[in-house]
C-alpha positions as CSV (number, residue, x, y, z in Angstrom):
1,X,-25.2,39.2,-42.4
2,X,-22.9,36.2,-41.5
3,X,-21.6,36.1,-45.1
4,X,-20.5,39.8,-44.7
5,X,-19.2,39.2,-41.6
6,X,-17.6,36.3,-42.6
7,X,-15.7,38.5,-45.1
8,X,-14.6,40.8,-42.6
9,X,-11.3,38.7,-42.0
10,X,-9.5,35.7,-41.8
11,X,-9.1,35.7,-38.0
12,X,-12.8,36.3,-37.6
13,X,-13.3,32.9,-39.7
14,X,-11.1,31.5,-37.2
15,X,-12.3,32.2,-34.5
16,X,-15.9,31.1,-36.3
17,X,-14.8,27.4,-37.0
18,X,-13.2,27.2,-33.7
19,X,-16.4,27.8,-32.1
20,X,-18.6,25.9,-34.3
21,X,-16.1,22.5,-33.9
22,X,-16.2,23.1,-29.8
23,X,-20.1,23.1,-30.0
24,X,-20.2,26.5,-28.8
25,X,-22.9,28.1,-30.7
26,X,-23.2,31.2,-28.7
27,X,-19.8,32.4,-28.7
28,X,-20.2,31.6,-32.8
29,X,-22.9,33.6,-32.9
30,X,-20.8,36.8,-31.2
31,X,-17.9,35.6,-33.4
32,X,-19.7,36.2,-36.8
33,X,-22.2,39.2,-35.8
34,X,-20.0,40.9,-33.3
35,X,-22.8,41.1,-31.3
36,X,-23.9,40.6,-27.2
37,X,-26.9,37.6,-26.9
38,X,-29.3,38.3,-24.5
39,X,-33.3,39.8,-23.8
40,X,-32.5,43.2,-24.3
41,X,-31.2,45.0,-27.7
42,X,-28.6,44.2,-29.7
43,X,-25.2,46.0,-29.1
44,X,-22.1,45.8,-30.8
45,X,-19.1,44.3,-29.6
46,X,-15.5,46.2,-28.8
47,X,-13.1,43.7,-27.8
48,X,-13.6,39.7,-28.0
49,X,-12.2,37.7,-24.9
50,X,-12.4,33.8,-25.5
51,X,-13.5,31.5,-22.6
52,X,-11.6,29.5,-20.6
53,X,-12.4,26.7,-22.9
54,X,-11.7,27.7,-25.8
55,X,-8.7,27.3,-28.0
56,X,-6.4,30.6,-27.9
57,X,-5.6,32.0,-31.4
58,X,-1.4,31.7,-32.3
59,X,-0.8,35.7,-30.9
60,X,-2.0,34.2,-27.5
61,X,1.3,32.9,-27.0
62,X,2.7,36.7,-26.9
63,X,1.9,39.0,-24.6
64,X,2.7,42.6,-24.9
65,X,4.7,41.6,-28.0
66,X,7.0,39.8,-25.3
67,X,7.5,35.9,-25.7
68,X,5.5,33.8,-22.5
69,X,8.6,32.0,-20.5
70,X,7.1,28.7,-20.7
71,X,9.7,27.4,-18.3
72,X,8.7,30.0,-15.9
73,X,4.9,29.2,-16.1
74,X,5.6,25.4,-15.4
75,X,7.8,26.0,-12.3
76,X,4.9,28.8,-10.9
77,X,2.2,25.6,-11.7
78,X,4.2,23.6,-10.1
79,X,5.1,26.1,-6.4
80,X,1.4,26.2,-6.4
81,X,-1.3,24.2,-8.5
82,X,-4.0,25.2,-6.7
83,X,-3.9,28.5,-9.0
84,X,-4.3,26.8,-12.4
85,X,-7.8,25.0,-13.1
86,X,-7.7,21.9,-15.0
87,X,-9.6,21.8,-18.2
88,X,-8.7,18.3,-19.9
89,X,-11.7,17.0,-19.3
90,X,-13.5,19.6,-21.5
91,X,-10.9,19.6,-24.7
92,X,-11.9,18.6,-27.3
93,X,-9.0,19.2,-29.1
94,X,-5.1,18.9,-28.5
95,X,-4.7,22.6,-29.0
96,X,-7.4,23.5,-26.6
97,X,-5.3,23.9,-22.9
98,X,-4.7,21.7,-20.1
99,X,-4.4,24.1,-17.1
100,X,-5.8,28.2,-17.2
101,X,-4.4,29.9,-14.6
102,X,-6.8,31.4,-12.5
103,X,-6.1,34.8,-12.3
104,X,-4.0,35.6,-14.9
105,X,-5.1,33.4,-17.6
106,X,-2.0,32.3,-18.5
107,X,-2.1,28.7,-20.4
108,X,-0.3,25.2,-20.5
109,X,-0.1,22.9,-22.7
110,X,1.2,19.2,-21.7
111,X,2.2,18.4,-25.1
112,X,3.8,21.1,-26.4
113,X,7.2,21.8,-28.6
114,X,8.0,24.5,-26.2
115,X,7.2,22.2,-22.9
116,X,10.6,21.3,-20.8
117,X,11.3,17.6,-21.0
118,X,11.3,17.9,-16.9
119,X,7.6,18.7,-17.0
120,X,6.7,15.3,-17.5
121,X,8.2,13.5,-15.1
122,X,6.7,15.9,-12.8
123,X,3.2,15.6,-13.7
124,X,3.3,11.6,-13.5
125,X,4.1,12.0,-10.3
126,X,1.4,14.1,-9.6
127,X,-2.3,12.3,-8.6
128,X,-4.7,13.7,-10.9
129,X,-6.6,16.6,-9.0
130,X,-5.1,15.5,-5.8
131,X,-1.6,16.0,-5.4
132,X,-0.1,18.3,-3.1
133,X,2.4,20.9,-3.6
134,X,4.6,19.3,-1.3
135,X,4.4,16.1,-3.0
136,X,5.5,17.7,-6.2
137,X,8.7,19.1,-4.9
138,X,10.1,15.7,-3.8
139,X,10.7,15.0,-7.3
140,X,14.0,16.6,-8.7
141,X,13.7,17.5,-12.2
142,X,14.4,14.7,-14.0
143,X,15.7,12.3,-11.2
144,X,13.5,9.8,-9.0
145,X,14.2,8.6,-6.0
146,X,15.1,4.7,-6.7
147,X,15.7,4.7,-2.7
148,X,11.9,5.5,-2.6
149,X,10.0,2.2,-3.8
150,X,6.1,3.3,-3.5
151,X,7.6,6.7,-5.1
152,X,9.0,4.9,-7.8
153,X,5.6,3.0,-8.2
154,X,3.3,5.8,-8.3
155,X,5.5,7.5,-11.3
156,X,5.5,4.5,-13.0
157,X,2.1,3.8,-13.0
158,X,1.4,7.8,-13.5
159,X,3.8,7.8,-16.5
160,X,2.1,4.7,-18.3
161,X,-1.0,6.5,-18.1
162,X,0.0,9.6,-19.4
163,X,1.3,7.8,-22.1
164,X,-2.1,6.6,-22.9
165,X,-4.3,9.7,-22.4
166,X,-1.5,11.2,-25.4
167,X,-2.1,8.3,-27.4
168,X,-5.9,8.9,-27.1
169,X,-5.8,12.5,-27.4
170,X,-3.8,11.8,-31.0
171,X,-6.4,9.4,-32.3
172,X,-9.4,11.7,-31.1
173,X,-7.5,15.0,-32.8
174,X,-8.2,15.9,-36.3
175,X,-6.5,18.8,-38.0
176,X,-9.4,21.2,-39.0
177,X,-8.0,21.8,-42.7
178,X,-10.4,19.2,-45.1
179,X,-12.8,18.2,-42.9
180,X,-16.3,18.9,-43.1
181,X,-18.5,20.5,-40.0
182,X,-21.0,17.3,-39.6
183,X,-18.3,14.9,-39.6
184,X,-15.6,16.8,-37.7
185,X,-19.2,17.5,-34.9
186,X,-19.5,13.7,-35.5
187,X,-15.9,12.9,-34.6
188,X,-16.1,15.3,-31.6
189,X,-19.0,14.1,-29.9
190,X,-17.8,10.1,-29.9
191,X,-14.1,11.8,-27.9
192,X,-16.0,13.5,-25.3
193,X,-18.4,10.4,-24.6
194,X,-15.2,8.3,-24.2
195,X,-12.8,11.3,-23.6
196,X,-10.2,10.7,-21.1
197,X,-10.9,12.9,-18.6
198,X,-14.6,11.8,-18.4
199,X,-13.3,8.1,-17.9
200,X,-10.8,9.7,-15.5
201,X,-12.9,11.6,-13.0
202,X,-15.5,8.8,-12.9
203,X,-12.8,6.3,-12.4
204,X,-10.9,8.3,-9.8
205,X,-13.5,9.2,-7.9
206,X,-16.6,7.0,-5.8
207,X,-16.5,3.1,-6.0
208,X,-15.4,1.2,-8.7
209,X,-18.5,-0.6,-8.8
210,X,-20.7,2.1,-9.5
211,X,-18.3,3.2,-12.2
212,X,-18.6,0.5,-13.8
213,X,-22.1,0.2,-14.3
214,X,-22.4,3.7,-15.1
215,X,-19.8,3.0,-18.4
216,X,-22.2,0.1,-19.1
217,X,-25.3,2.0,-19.4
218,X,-23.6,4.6,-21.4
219,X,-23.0,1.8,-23.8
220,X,-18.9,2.1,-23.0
221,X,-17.3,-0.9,-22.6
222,X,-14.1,-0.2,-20.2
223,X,-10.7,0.1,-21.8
224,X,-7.3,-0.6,-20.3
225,X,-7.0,2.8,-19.0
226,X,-10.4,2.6,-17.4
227,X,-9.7,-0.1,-15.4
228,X,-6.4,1.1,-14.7
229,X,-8.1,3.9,-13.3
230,X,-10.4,1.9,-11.4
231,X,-7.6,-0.6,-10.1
232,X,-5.4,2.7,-8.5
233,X,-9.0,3.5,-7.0
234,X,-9.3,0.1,-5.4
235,X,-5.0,0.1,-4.5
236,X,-5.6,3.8,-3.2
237,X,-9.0,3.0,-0.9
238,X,-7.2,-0.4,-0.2
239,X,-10.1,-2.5,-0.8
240,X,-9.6,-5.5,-1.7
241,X,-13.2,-6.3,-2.3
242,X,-14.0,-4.0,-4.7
243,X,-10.7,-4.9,-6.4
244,X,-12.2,-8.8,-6.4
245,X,-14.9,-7.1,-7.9
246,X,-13.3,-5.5,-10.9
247,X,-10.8,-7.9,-11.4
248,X,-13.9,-10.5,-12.3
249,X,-15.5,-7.8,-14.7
250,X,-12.4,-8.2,-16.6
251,X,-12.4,-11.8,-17.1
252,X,-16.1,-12.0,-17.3
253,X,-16.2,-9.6,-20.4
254,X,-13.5,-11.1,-22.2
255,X,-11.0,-8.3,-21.3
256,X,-7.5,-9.4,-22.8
257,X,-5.3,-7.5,-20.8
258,X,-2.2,-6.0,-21.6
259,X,1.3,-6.3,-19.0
260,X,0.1,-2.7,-18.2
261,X,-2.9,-3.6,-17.0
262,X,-1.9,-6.9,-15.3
263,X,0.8,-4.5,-13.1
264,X,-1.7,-2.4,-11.4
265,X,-4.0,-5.4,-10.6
266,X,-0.7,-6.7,-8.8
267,X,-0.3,-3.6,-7.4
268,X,-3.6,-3.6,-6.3
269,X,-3.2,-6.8,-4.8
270,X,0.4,-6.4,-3.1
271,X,-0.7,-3.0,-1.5
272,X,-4.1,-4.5,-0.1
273,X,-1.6,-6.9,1.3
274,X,-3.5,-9.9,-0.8
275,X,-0.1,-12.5,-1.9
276,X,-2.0,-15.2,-2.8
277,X,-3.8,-13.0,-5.7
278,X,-0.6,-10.9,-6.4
279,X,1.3,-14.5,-6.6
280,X,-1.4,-15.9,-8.7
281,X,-1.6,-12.9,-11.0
282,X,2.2,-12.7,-11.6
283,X,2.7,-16.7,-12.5
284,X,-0.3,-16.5,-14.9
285,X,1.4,-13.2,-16.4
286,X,2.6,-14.5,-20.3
287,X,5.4,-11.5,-20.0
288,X,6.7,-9.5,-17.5
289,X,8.7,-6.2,-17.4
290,X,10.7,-5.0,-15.2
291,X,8.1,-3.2,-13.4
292,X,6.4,-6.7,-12.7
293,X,9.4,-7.8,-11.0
294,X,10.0,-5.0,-8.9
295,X,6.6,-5.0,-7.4
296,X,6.4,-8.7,-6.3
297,X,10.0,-8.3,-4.7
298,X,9.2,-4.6,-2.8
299,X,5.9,-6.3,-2.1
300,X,7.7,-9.3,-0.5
301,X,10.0,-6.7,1.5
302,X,7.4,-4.7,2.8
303,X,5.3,-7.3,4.0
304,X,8.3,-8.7,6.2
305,X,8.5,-11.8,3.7
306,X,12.2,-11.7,2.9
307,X,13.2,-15.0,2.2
308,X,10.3,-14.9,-0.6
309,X,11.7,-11.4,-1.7
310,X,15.2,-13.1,-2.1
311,X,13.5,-16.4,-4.0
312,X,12.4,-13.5,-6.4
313,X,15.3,-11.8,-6.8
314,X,17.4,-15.2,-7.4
315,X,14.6,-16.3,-10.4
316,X,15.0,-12.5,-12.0
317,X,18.7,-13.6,-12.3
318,X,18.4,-17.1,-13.4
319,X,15.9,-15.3,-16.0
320,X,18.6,-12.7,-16.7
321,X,16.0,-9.9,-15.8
322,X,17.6,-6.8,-15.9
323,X,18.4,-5.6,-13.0
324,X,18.4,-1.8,-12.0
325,X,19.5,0.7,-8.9
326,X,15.9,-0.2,-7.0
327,X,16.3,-3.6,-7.3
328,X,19.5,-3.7,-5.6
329,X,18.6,-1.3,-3.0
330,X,15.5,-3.5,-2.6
331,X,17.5,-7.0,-2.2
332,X,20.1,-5.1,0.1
333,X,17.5,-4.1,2.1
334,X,15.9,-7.6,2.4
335,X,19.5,-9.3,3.0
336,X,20.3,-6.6,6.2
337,X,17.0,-7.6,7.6
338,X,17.7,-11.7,7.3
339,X,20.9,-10.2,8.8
340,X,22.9,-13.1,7.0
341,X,25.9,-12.2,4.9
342,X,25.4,-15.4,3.4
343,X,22.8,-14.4,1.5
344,X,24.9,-11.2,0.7
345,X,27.3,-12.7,-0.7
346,X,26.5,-15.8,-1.4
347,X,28.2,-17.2,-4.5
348,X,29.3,-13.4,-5.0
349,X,26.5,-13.0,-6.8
350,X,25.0,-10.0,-5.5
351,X,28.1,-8.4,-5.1
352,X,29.4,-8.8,-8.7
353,X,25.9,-8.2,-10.2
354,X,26.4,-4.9,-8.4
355,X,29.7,-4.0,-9.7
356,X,29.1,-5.5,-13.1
357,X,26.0,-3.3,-13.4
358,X,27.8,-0.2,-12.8
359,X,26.4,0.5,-9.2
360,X,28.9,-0.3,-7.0
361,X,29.8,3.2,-6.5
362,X,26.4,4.6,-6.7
363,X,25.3,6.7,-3.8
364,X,22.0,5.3,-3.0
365,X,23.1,1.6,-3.8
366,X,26.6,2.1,-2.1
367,X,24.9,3.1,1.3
368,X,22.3,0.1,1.0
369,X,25.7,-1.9,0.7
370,X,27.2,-0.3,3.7
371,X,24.2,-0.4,5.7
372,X,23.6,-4.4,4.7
373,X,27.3,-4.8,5.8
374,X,26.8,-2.9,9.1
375,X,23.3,-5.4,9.8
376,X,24.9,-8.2,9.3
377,X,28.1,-7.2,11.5
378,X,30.6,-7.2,9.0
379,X,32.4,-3.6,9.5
380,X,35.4,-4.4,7.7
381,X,32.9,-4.9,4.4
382,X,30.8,-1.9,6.0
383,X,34.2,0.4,6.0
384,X,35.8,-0.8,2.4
385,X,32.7,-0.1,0.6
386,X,31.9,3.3,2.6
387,X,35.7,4.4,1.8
388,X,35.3,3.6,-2.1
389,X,32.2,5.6,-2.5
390,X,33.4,9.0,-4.6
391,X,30.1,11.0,-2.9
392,X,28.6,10.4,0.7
393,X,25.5,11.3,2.4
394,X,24.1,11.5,5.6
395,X,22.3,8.0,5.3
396,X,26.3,6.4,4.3
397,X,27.6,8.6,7.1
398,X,24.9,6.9,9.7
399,X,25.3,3.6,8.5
400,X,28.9,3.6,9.0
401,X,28.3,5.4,12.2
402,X,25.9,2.5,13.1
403,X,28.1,-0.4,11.8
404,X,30.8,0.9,14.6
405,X,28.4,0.9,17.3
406,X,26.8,-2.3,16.5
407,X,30.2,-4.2,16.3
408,X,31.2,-2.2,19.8
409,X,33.7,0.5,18.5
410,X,31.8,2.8,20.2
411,X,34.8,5.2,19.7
412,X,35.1,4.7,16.3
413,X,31.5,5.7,15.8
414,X,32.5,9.1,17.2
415,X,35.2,10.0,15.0
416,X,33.1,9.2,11.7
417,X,30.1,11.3,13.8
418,X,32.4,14.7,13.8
419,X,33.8,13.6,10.2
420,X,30.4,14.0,8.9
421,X,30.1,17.3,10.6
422,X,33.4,18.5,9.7
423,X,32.8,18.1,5.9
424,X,29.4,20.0,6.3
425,X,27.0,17.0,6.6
426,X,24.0,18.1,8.3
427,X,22.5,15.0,10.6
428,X,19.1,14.1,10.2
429,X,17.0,12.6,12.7
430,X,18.5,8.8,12.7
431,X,22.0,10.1,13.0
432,X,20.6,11.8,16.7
433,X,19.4,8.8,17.7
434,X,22.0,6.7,16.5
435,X,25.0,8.8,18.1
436,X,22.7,9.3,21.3
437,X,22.8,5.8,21.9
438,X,26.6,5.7,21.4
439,X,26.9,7.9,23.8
440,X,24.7,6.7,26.3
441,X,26.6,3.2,26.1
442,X,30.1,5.4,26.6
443,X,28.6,7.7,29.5
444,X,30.2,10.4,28.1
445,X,27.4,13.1,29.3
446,X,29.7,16.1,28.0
447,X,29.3,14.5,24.4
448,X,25.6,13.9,24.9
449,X,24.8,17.2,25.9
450,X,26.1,18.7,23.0
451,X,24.3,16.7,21.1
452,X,21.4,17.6,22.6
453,X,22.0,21.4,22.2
454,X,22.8,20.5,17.9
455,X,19.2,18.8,17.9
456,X,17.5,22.2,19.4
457,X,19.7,24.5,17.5
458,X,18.8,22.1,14.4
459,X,15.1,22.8,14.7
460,X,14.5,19.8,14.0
461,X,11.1,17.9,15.3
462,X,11.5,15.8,17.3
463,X,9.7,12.6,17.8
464,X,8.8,9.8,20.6
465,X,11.7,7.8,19.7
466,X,14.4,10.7,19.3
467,X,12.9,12.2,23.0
468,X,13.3,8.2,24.7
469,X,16.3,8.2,23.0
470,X,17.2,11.1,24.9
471,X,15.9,10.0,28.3
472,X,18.1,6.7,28.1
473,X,21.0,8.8,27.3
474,X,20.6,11.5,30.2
475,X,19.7,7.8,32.4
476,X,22.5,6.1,31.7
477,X,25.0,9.1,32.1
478,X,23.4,9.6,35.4
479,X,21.4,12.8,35.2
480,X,18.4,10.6,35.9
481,X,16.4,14.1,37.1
482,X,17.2,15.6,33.5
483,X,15.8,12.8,31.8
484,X,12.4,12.7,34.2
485,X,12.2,16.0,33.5
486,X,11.8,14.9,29.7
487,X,9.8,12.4,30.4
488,X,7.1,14.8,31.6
489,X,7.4,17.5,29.2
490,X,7.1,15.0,26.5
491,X,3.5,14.7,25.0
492,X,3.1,11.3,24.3
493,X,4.8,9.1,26.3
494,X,5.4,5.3,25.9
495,X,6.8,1.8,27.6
496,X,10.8,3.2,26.4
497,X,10.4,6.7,27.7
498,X,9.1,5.4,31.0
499,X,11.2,2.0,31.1
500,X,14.2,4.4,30.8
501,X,13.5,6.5,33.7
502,X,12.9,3.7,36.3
503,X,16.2,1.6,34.9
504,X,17.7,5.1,35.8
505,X,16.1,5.9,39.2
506,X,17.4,2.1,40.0
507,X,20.8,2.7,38.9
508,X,20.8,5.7,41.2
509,X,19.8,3.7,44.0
510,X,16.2,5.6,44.5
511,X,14.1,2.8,44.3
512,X,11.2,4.6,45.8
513,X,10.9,7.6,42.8
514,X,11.5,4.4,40.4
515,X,8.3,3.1,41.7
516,X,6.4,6.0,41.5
517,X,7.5,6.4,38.0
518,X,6.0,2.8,37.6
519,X,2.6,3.4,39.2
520,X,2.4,6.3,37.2
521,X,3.0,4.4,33.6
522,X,0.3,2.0,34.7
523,X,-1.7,4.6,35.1
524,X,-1.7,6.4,31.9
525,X,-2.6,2.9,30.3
526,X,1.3,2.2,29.3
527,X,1.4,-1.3,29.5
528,X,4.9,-3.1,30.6
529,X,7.0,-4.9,29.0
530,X,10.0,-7.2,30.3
531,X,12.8,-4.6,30.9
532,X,10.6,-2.6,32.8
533,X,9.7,-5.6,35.1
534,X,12.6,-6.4,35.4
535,X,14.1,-2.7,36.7
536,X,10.9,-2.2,38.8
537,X,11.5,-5.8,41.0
538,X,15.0,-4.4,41.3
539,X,13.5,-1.6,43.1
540,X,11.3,-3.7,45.1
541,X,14.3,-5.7,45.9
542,X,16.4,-2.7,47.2
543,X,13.6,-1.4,49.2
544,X,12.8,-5.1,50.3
545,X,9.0,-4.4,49.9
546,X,7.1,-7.6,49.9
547,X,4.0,-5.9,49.3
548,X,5.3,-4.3,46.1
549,X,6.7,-7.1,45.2
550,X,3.4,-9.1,45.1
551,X,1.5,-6.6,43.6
552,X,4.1,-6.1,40.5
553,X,4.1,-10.3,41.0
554,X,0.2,-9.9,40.1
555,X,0.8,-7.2,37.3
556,X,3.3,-9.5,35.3
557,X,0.8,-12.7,35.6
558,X,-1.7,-10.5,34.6
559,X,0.8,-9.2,31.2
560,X,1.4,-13.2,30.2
561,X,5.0,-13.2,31.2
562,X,4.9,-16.0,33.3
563,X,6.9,-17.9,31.4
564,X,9.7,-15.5,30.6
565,X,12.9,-17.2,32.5
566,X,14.5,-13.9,33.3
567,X,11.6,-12.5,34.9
568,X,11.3,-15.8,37.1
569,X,15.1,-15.7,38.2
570,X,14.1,-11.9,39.2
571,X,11.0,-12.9,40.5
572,X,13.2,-15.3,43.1
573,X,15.8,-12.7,43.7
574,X,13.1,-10.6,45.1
575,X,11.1,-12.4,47.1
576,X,15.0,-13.6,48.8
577,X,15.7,-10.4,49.4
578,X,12.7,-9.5,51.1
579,X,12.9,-12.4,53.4
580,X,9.8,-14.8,51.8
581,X,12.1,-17.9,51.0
582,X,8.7,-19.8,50.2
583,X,7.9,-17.4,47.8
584,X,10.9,-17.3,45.9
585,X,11.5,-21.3,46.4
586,X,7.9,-21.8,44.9
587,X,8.7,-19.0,42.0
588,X,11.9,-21.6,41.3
589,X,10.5,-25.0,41.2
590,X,8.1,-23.2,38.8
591,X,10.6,-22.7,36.0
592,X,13.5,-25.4,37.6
């Protein structure tokens, strides 16, 4: 009966060898016979609908005799993943698909002629079976952000192992034309012992320990995209320990591992803030790409080590490393927090590797230029660069905006403030804050509040420092009822928010409702700092309440800040001014 069947027609033979080669003998079985399996009689077959896991036959990619917008399908996947279930982990070929969607059935190919180019850098910087929709749509479509270091990490490290799961897919893939069934069953079984997906999910997933000595009793000795798997496990769970652990597997079996390899055990280490291992690692490494380099000096930055991060940056150049836009952003970032132009220019040569590189007038490097200028208080630098920049943001526009302010040209920080607005730059949270503080140091309540209205009108969310932010402004303009009123709408309330409403209730000269604010911080577990010591024994002073005075006296002994001059010299005014010259002459022979 099969050899009848089989005789039926070409596509019917197809669909047979198909079968056979997956290992799905049932769906054979209906393929050759036509027929339903099952306890109860035999019936015949109408219509044949292949699984989910099987490869479709070439009129698949038609439907309704119209051609599938393959573009279309990607941009759907990506607005909404959850929709399309992942099957690489049971192909066993390259022509079997990589997502189904759910509903519809419609199919995706990651390596495909008729794939966009786009797709790919999108799906590196998706985490296999646990990125978000969200996450996907940061990425433009063929653009990074090289402002966004971990970003540019985690698309690194994603692309690198897509390249490999292609590579293995390519050596596991034989054509079907000339190649026998036992040998091509043969072939298939070996891929999906060792297939990619299975090393994936088990890598991904649990504790790298466990992983590991399940591949050992399946007789699989880890490759170098297994342990990367199992290092982003360990970097992802920060777990250094476990990372230890897997890190000595590789030595211990005689691992020789590649720079690929060698870059997420660095990661690993940098991100489970380890810089002893991530330093060892990287001066053992016998080459390095650029990837290595950038890791050890983000990992340097982050960590608050700058002057390490700039010893790195100064060996890539005597090593002529090249250098690209997220290096410079990174060592601009590590010079404006040394604050020391200096370092910035020292010897011009950050400055001319910039221009000589072709980023000068680069958006995202241009504003790291603008913003080191403005930290390190040179605002003629801050200004030249900012004017020679052929496209601005709202980060250049709030640097600027900040390099005014810091230097004192509070003024000046307006006019750039309505500039931005007036060529339709919409501010973002740090531009708020920024311009509330400018005003708050003018006085100029008018401006303020209209601020104020923009951030509500905005919708914008805003958060604890954006809301003390507020409160100082509304303080220091004198409206020191608006900003209480703030303060006790707000949700979560800290040492700023409440610092800023007794400096104002001082300035007012309502030294009472300054100390109530006080008590009331010290009762929500808020503990003081120095400024609002400082404004609280002003109020005790004004009110020349000895009482008070001791008992804030007791709460600042109690804080450690004993030994903080100002608080002493304030300490002495108070107990003066309440009339206890022992007090305040003991309080100055203590720090005299």
């Amino acid at each position: 009966m099969a050899v009848a069947m089989l005789g039926r027609s070409r596509q019917q033979l197809w669909r047979w060898s198909r079968f056979l080669d997956s290992g799905s003998k049932e769906f054979a079985v209906l393929a050759l016979g036509g027929l339903e399996l099952g306890d109860g009689p035999l019936q015949p077959v109408r219509e044949w609908v292949p699984p989910s896991d099987s490869p479709s036959p070439p009129s698949a990619l038609k439907r309704r005799g119209r051609p599938v917008d393959r573009e279309k399908l990607w941009r759907d996947f990506f607005a909404d993943p959850s929709q399309w279930l992942d099957v690489r982990a049971q192909k066993t070929s390259s022509k079997q698909p990589d997502w189904i969607h759910v509903k519809t059935k419609e199919r995706l190919w990651m390596k495909s002629a008729s794939t966009p180019r786009w797709v790919r850098t999108k799906l590196a910087a998706m985490s296999q079976g646990q990125a978000s929709p969200a996450e996907t749509r940061t990425l433009d479509n063929d653009e990074v952000s090289s402002g966004d270091h971990a970003l540019q990490e985690l698309v690194t490290i994603k692309s690198m192992e897509m390249q490999t799961r292609a590579s293995c897919v390519d050596q596991c893939d034989d054509s079907l034309t000339g190649t026998s069934y036992s040998v091509k069953r043969s072939r298939r079984r070996r891929a999906v012992v060792v297939s990619d997906g299975d090393i994936r999910d088990l890598c991904l997933n649990g504790q790298p320990r466990n992983a590991i000595h399940i591949l050992e009793q399946r007789g699989i000795d880890p490759s170098a995209y297994a342990y990367v798997c199992l290092l982003r496990r360990c970097t992802n769970l920060r777990d250094i320990v476990e990372g230890k652990y897997v890190h000595a597997h590789m030595t211990k079996s005689g691992f020789v591992s590649s720079t690929f390899v060698l870059n997420a055990l660095l990661n690993m280490y940098m991100k489970c803030g380890s810089l002893v291992d991530a330093r060892e690692v990287f001066d053992n490494m016998r080459e390095r790409d650029m990837f290595t380099w950038t890791m050890m000096l983000t990992g340097y930055s982050k960590l608050g080590y700058h002057e390490q991060a700039y010893e790195i940056y100064e060996q890539m150049h005597k090593e002529r490393v090249p250098l690209d836009k997220i290096t410079f952003t990174t060592i601009l970032s590590v010079c404006a927090s040394l604050g020391s132009l200096e370092k910035g220019k020292k010897g011009r040569i950050l400055h001319l590797d910039i221009v000589e590189a072709g980023f000068e007038l680069d958006l995202r490097v241009g504003t790291a230029l603008v913003n080191m200028f403005s930290k390190c208080g040179s605002l003629k630098d801050a200004l030249h660069t900012f004017d020679k920049l052929p496209q601005r943001n709202v980060f250049s526009w709030t640097s600027v905006i900040a390099a005014c302010a810091q230097v004192g040209k509070t003024e000046k920080a307006l006019e750039f403030y309505e500039k931005m607005l007036e060529e339709g730059i919409v501010a973002d949270k740090l531009t708020y804050t920024t311009i509330l503080r400018v005003c708050a140091t003018l006085g100029d309540l008018k401006k303020g509040r209209e601020v104020h209205d923009r951030i509500v009108k905005s919708g914008i969310t805003s958060d604890l420092i954006m809301e003390s932010t507020l409160i100082d402004m509304y303080a220091k303009c004198g409206r020191v009822e608006d900003a209480h009123q703030l303060l006790e709408n707000m949700n979560e309330r800290d040492v700023v928010s409440f610092t800023a409403v007794v400096s104002g209730y001082v300035q007012q000269g309502q030294f009472r409702e300054a100390l109530i604010v006080f008590h009331k911080m010290q009762r929500e577990g808020v503990l003081p700092n120095t400024a609002a010591f400082l404004s609280v024994l002003k109020a005790c002073a004004g009110l020349r309440s000895y009482a008070e005075g001791r008992r804030i006296h007791a709460s600042i002994v109690e804080a450690g800040l004993t030994g903080e001059s100002n608080l002493e010299h304030a300490l002495a005014d108070m107990y003066a001014k309440c009339d206890s010259c022992s007090d305040a002459h003991e309080v100055s022979s203590t720090f005299a």
